[in-house]
C-alpha positions in Angstrom: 30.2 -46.1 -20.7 28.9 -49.5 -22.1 27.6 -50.2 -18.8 25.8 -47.3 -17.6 23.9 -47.2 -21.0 23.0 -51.1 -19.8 22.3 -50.1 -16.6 19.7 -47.4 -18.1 18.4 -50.0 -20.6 16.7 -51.1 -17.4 13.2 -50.2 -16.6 13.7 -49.9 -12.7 17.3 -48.3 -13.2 14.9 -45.4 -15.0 12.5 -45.1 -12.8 15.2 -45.1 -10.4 17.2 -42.3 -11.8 14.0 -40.1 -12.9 13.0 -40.2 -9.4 16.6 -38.8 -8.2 15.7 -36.5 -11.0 12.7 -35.3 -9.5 13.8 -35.6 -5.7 16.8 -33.2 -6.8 14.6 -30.5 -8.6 12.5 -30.1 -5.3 15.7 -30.0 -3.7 16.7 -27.1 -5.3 13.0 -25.5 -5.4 13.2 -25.4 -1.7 16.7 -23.8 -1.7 15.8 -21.1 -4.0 12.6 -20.2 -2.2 14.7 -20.2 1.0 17.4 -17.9 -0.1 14.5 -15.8 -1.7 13.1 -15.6 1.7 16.1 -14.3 3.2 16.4 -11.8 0.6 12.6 -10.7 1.2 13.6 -10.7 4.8 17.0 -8.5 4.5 14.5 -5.9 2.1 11.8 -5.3 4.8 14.2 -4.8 7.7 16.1 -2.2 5.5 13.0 -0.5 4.4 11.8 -0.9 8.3 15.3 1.5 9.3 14.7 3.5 6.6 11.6 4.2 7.5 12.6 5.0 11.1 15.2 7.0 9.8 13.1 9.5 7.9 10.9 9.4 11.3 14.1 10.6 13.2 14.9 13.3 10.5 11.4 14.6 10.0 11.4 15.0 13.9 14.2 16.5 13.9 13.4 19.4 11.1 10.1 20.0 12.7 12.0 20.7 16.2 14.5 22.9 14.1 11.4 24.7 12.6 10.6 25.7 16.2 13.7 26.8 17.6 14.5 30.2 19.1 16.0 32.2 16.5 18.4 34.3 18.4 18.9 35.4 22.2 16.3 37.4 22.5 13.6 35.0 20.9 14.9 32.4 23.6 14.8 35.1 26.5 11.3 36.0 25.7 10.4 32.3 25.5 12.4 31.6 29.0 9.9 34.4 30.7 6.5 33.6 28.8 7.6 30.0 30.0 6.7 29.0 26.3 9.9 26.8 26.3 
């Protein structure tokens, strides 16, 4: 311990260690704003199949709202050629 605190009683071993500081904490800013990225990117894809999801599903009702509702609706539509 007696020699790190002499190495640190040093004005370059400071400067030296304050830069490894600094190098270190942009380090890390760079990780954190890469792994946020991700996570942004992971958020809009789901959002992107959710919203083609709801697409499909609102299709789909608005076919189902159209549908013959028995035999004879879907005979008359057959001959009318309204199908």
């Amino acid at each position: 311990m007696g020699a790190f605190v002499a190495l640190m009683a040093s004005r370059w071993a400071r400067r030296l260690a304050i830069g490894i500081a600094l190098i270190g904490a942009v380090l890390l800013f760079l990780l954190y704003l890469r792994r946020a990225g991700e996570t942004a990117g992971r958020h809009a894809e789901r959002l992107k199949q959710m919203e083609r999801q709801n697409d499909i599903q609102r299709r789909m009702l608005e076919a189902a709202s159209t549908r013959p509702r028995d035999r004879d609706d879907l005979a008359d539509r057959l001959r009318n050629g309204r199908f």
